[in-house]
C-alpha positions as CSV (number, residue, x, y, z in Angstrom):
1,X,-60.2,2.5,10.0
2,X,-63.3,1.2,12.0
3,X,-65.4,4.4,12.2
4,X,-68.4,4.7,14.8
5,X,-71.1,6.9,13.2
6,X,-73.4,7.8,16.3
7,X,-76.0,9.3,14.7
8,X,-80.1,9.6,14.3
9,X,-81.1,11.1,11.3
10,X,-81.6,8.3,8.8
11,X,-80.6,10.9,5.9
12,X,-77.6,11.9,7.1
13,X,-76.0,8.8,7.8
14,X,-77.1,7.1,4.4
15,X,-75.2,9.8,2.9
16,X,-72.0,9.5,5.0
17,X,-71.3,5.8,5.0
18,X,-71.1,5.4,1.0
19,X,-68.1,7.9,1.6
20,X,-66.7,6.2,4.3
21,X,-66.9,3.2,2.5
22,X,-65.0,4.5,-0.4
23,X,-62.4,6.4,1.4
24,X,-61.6,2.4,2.6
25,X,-62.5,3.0,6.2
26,X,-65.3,0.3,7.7
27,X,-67.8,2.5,9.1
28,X,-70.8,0.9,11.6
29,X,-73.5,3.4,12.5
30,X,-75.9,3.4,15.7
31,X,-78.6,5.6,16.8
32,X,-78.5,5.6,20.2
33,X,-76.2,7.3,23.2
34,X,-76.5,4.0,24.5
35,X,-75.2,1.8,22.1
36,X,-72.3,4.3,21.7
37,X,-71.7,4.0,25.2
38,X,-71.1,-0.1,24.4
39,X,-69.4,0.0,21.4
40,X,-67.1,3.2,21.3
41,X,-63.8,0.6,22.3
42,X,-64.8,-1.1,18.4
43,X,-63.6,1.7,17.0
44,X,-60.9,3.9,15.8
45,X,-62.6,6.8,15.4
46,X,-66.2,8.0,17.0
47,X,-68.1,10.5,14.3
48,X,-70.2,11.5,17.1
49,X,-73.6,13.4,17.0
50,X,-74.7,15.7,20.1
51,X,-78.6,15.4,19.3
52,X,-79.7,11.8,20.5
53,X,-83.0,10.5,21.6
54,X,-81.8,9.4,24.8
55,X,-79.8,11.7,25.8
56,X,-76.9,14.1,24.8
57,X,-74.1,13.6,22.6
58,X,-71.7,15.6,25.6
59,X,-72.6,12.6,27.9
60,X,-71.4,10.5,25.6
61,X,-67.9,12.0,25.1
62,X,-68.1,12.2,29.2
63,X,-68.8,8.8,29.7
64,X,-66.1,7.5,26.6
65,X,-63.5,9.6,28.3
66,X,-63.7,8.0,31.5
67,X,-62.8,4.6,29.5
68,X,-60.6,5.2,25.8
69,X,-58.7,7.7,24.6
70,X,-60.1,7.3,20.8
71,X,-60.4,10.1,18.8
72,X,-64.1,11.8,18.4
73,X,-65.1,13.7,16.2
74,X,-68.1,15.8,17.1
75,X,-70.4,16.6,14.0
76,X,-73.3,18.3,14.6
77,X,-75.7,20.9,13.6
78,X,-75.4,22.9,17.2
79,X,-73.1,25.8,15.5
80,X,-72.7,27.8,19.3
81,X,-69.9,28.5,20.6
82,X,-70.5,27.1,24.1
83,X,-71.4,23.7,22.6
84,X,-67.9,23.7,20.9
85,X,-66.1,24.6,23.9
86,X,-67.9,22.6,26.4
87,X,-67.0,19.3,23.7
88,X,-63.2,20.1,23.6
89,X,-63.0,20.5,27.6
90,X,-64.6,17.2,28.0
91,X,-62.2,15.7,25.5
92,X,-63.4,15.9,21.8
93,X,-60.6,16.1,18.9
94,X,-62.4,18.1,16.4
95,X,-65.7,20.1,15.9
96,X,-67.5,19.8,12.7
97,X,-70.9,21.6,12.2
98,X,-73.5,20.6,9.5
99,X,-73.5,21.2,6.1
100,X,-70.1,20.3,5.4
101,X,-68.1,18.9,2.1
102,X,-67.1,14.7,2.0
103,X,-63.5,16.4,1.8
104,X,-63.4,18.0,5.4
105,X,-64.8,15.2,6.9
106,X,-62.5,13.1,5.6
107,X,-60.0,15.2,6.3
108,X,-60.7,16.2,9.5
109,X,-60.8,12.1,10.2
110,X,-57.1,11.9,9.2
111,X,-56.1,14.5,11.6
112,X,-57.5,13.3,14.8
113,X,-56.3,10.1,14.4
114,X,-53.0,11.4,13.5
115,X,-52.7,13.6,16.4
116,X,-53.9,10.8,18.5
117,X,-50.9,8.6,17.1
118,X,-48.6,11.4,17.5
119,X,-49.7,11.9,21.4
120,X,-48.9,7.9,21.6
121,X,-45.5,8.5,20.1
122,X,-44.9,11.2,22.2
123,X,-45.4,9.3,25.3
124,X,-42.7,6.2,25.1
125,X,-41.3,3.9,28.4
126,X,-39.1,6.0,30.9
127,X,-35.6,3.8,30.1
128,X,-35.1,1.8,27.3
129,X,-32.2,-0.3,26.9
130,X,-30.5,-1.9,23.5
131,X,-26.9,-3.4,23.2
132,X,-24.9,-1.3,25.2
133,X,-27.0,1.5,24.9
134,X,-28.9,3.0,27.4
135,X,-31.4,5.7,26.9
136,X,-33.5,7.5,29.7
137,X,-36.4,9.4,28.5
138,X,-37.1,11.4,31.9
139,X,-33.8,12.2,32.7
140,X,-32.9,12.9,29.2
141,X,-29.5,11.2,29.0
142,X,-27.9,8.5,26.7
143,X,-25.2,6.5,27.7
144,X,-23.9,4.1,25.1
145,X,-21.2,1.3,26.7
146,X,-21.1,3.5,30.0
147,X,-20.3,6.7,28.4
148,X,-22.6,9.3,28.4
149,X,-23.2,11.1,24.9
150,X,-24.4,14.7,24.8
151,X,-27.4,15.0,22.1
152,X,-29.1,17.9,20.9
153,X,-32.8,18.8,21.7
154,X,-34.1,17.8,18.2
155,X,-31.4,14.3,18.0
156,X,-32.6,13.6,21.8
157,X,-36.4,14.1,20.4
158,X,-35.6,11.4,17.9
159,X,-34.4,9.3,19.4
160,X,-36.7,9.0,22.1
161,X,-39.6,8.5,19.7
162,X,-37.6,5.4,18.0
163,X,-37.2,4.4,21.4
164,X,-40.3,4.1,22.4
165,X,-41.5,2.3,19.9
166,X,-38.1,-0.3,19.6
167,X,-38.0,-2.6,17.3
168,X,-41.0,-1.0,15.3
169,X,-40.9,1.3,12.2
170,X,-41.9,5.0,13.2
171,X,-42.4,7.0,9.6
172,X,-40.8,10.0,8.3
173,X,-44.0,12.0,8.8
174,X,-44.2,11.0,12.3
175,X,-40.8,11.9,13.1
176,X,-41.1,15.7,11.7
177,X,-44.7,15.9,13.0
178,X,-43.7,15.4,16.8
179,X,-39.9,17.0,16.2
180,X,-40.5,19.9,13.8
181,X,-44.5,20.6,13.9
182,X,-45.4,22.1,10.8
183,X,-43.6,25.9,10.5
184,X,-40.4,24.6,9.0
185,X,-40.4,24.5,5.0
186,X,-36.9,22.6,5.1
187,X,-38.1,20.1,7.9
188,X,-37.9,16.9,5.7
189,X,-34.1,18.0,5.1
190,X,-33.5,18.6,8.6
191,X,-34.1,15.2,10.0
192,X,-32.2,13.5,7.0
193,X,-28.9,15.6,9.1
194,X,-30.6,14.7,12.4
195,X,-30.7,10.9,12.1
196,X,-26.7,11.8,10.0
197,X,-25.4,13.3,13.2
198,X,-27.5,11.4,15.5
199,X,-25.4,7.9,14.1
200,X,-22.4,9.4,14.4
201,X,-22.8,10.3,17.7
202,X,-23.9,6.6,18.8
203,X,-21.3,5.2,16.8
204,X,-23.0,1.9,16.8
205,X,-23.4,0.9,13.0
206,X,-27.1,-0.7,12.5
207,X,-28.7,0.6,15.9
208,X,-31.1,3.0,13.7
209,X,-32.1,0.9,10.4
210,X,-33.7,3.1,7.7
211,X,-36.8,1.0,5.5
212,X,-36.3,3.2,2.4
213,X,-39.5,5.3,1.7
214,X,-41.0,4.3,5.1
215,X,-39.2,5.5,7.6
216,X,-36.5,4.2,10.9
217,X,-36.9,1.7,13.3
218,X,-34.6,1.5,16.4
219,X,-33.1,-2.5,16.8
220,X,-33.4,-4.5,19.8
């Protein structure tokens, strides 16, 4: 991933990039809440510090918000809790506060920019239409040659995810992310009989194609 590093203390980011670098992410650093300000859309993920020399790292978030949903990650030393709060009202992913291991931040990279891909999932096209089937995601009805076929909530939730994304593969750990969240220990089971039923019901043999180890893709 392209990761924005927005931050002033020489030290600190000599230290970072070598591990961005080797985790196989791309990572471009500036020091300035300007420069983030004109090259946020670059990225994939903003590491963002709140400490600039002209001016605050919450203006920045303010002023990304108003154009990009990417994912930033404050990392900071400002430990209090009013700091934290104000950055997630204004839109920030994560909090991190200095010192911190390479492991979290790497970590806590992977999650926001999973949750931001599960929030795009989550979020398809009202009606999509394939073949003879007819799928509307706001009135929650699927009607497959004119008939309309009763789903449950967790096939419905499925399929709307494939639909959105027609004629793409969504992954298995997408699918049980958005569907299952991350309480159920037999999840990865669960969707196996999901997408089982979920055919059946369609009854239109190659509509859902699985790509073995990957995950399903809805046809066009």
């Amino acid at each position: 991933m392209r990761v924005l590093l927005v931050e002033d203390n020489p030290a600190f980011a000599q230290a970072v990039k070598p591990q961005l670098v080797r985790a196989g992410h791309i990572p471009t650093v500036v020091t300035h809440a300007a420069d983030a300000l004109a090259r946020h859309h670059e990225a994939d993920v903003v590491l963002l510090d709140l400490l600039l020399p002209d001016g605050h790292g919450l203006d920045v978030l303010r002023g990304v918000r108003v154009e990009s949903t990417v994912p930033v990650l404050v990392v900071t030393a400002v430990a209090g809790n009013q700091t934290l709060v104000r950055a997630l009202r204004l839109g920030a992913d994560d909090y991190l506060v200095k010192p911190f291991g390479k492991d979290e931040l790497l970590a806590r990279i992977d999650a926001v920019v999973r949750r931001g891909r599960m929030r795009t999932l989550a979020q398809p096209t009202n009606v999509v239409v394939t073949r003879d089937v007819r799928i509307d995601l706001a009135e929650r009805r699927v009607l497959v040659g004119g008939a309309e076929v009763e789903l449950t909530r967790k096939e419905f939730t499925v399929l709307s995810v494939l639909a959105g994304h027609i004629g793409r593969l969504v992954t298995r750990q997408d699918l049980l992310d958005i569907g299952w969240g991350d309480s159920d220990q037999t999840r990865d089971r669960s969707l196996s009989v999901v997408m089982t039923t979920l055919r059946r019901k369609l009854n239109r043999p190659g509509l859902i194609v699985t790509q073995h180890g990957l995950g399903y893709r809805l046809e066009v």
